[in-house]
N, C-alpha and C positions, 0 to 999 in steps of 0.2 A: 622203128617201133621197139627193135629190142635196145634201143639205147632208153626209149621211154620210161622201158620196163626197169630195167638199172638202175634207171635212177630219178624213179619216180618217188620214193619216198624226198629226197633231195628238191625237188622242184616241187611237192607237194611245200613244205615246211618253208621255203624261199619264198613260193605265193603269199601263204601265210603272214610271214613276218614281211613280206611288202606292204599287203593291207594294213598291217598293226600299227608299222608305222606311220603310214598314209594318216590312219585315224589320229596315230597319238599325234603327228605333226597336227591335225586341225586343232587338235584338244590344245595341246602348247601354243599353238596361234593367239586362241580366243582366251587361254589364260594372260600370254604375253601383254595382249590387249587391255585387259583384266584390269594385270598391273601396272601397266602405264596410263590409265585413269588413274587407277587410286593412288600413280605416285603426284601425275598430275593435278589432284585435286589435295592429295596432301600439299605439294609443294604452293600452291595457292591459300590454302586455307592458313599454313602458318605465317605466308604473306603478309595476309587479312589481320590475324592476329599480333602479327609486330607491328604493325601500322597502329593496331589498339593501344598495342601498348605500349607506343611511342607518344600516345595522344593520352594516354591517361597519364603516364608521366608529365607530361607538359603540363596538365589537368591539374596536377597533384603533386605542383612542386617537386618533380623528381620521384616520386612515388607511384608505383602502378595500382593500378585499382586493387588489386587482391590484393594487396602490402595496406591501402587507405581503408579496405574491405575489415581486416583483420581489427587495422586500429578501432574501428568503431566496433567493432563485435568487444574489445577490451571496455572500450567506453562505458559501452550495453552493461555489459558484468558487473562493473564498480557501481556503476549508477542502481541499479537490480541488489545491490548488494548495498549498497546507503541508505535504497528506500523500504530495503526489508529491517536496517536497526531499526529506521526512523519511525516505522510502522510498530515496531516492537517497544517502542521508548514513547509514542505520541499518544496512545489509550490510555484510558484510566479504566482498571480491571478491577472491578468489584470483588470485596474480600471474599473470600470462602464463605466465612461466618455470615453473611447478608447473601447468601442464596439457597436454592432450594434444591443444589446438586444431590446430596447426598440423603433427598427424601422425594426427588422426581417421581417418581411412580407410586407417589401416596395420595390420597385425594385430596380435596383443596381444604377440609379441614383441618387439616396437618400444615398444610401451607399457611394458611391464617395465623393458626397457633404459632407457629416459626415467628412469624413476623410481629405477631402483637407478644411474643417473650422480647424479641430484637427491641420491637421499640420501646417497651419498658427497661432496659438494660441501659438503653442510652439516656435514658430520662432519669434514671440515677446518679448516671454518670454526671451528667452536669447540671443537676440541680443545684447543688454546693458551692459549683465553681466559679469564682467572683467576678472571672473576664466575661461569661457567658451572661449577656444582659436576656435575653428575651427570657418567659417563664416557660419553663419546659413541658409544663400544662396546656398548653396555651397550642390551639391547633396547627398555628403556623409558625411555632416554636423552628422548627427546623427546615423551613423555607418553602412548606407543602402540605396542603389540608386533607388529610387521608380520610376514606370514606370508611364508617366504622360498618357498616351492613352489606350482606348482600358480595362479600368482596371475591373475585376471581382468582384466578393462579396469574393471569397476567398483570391484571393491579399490584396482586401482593410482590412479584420478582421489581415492577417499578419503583414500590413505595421503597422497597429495601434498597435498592440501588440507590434511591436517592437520600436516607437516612446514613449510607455509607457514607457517602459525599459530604453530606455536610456536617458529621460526625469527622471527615478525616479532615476538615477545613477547621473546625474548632480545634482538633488536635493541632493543628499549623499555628491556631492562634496561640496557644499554649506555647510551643517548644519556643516561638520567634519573642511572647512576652511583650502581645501589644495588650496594651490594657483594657481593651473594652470591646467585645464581639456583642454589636448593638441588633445584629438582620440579617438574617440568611433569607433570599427570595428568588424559589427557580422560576425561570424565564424561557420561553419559545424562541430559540437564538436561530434554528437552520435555515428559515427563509434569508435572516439576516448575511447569516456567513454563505449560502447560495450565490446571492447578492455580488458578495467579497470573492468571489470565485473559489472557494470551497465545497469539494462535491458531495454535497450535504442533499442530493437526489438522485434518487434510480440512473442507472446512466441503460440500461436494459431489463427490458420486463420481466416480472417477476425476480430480480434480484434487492438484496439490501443496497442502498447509499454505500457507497466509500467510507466515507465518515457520516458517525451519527452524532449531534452534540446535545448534550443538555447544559444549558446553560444557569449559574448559579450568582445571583446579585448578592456580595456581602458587603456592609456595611461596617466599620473599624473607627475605635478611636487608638491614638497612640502616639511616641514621639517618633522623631527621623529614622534611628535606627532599629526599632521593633518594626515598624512597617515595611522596610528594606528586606530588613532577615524574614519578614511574613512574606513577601515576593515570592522571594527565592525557596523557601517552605514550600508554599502553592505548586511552583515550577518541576521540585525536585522530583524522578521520577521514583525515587524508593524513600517509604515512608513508613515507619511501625515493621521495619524487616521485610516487608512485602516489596515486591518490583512490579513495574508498570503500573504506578497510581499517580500520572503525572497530570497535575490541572494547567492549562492554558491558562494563560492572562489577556483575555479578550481587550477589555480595556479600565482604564480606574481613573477616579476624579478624586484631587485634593484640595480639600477646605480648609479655610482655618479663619472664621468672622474676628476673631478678637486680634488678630495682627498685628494691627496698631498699638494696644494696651491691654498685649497677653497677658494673663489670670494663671495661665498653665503651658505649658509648649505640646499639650498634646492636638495632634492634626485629625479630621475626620478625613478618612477614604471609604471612597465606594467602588468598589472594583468587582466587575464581573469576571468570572471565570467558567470556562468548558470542562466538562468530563467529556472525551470523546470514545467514541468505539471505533475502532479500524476493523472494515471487514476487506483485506486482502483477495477474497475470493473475487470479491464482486468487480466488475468491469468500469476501468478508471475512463472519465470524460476522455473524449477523443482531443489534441491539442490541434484545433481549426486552424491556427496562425503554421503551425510544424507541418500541417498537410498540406495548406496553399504553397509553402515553400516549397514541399519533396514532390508536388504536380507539375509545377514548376520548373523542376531541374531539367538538365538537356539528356537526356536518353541515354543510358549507359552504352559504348561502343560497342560491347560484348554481345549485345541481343542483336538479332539479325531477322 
C-alpha cells in the first residue's frame, strides 16, 4: 500500500494516457478507414473519368469533350456576335423627324399636328420633282390612304413610319437617276415571309415577332444602270447620314414590251421591298430540325 501511495499520482496519469490512447487508436481506426474509402473511391472515379475521356477523344477526333466543349462556346460567341451586326444593319429605323419621341407625353393633338406638318413637308418636297410620277395630292400618292379624322397616336406613329419609307425610297430614286417613280403601294408581306420561314410571329405570348415587316411595292421606269445603282440604294444600310435604314429587296419583275422595236431603252421594274423592325428581345423560333438532332445524340460520358 505504501508503494500505492508513492506512486499513485504515477499510475493515476499511466491509466490515464492508456485510455487516451485506447480512444485515439479507435478514432485513427475509423479515420484510417475514412481514408481508405475516399482513396478508394478517389482512385475509381478518376478511373471512370479516364475511360471518358479516352472515349471522348475517340469521339472527337483526338479531342476531349471540354477541349470540343470550349470550341462550341467559341462558335456560340462569333455566331452571337454576327447575329447582333446583323440585327443592327437588317432594320430600317425610322428617322427622328417622322416620330413622336420628342413630344411622347403630349396629347394626340400634338401628334396629329406633327404628322399632318410631316406630311405636308413631303408633299412639297416632291411635287416639282420630274421622276416622281404619282400627284402628291392624290391620297395614295405615297403608297397609303391615310384617314384624315378621328386619327389616334397609334395611326399617326404608322402613318409617319410609312411616309418615311417611301420618302427614303423616292430619295433612292433620286441619288440612283432612274427616270420615272411611277407607284409606291404598301402591302401585307408577314403571313407571306412566315410562309418563307421568317419569324414574322409571336414565337411566346405576349411578346413582339422577331421581325416585323412592312412591305412596299414600287414601280420604276429607267435604263440598266439607274436600276442597278436603285438596287443597291434600296439595300444600302446608311442613307441621308443616318444608319440602319436598310430596305430588303423581297423581289422585282423586269418588263420591257417594246423589245423587239425599242422607242426608248428604258425598262419597267416592280420590286417590292421590306422595312423591317428587329426586336432582339423577343424569343427567336425554336430550330425543330437542331433539336431532333441534339435528342438524338448519345449521352455525354460525363453524366452518371
Amino acid at each position: 500500500m505504501k508503494i500505492l501511495k508513492t506512486h499513485a499520482r504515477f499510475i493515476i496519469v499511466t491509466i490515464v494516457l492508456v485510455v487516451v490512447l485506447y480512444i485515439a487508436h479507435g478514432e485513427l481506426s475509423d479515420i484510417s478507414e475514412g481514408l481508405d474509402a475516399k482513396r478508394t473511391q478517389a482512385k475509381t472515379l478518376l478511373s471512370k473519368n479516364y475511360r471518358a475521356l479516352y472515349a471522348d477523344a475517340g469521339k472527337y477526333n483526338g479531342s476531349p469533350a471540354t477541349v470540343h466543349g470550349r470550341k462550341l462556346q467559341d462558335k456560340t460567341m462569333v455566331a452571337n456576335a454576327v447575329t447582333e451586326e446583323v440585327n443592327d444593319r437588317m432594320g430600317f429605323e425610322t428617322s427622328p423627324a417622322f416620330t413622336l419621341d420628342d413630344i411622347a407625353g403630349r396629347g394626340t393633338a400634338e401628334h396629329v399636328a406633327r404628322w399632318q406638318e410631316r406630311q405636308l413637308e413631303v408633299q412639297q418636297e416632291f411635287q416639282f420633282q420630274r421622276y416622281f410620277g404619282p400627284s402628291v395630292r392624290d391620297d395614295k400618292a405615297f403608297g397609303f390612304a391615310p384617314q384624315t379624322e378621328n386619327l389616334t397616336t397609334v395611326q399617326v406613329k404608322d402613318y409617319l413610319r410609312k411616309l418615311d419609307i417611301a420618302r427614303g425610297v423616292a430619295k433612292c430614286v433620286e441619288r440612283a437617276g432612274v427616270q420615272q417613280l411611277n407607284k409606291l403601294d404598301f402591302k401585307s408581306v408577314s403571313e407571306e415571309l412566315f410562309q418563307r420561314g421568317v419569324p414574322t410571329r409571336a414565337s411566346a405570348q405576349g411578346e413582339e415577332p422577331y421581325f416585323t415587316g412592312e412591305g412596299l411595292e414600287i414601280r420604276v421606269q429607267g435604263d440598266e444602270q439607274s436600276l442597278y445603282n436603285f438596287l443597291i440604294e434600296l439595300q444600302s444600310p446608311e442613307k441621308e447620314g443616318l444608319r440602319r435604314r436598310y430596305l430588303a429587296v423581297e423581289k422585282f419583275e423586269l418588263t420591257k414590251p417594246d423589245l423587239l422595236n425599242p422607242q426608248d431603252n428604258l425598262i419597267t421594274a416592280t420590286i417590292t421591298v421590306i422595312a423591317y423592325r428587329v426586336n432582339p428581345e423577343s424569343t427567336y423560333p425554336p430550330d425543330k430540325d437542331a433539336a431532333a438532332k441534339t435528342t438524338s445524340t448519345p449521352r455525354n460520358p460525363y453524366r452518371r
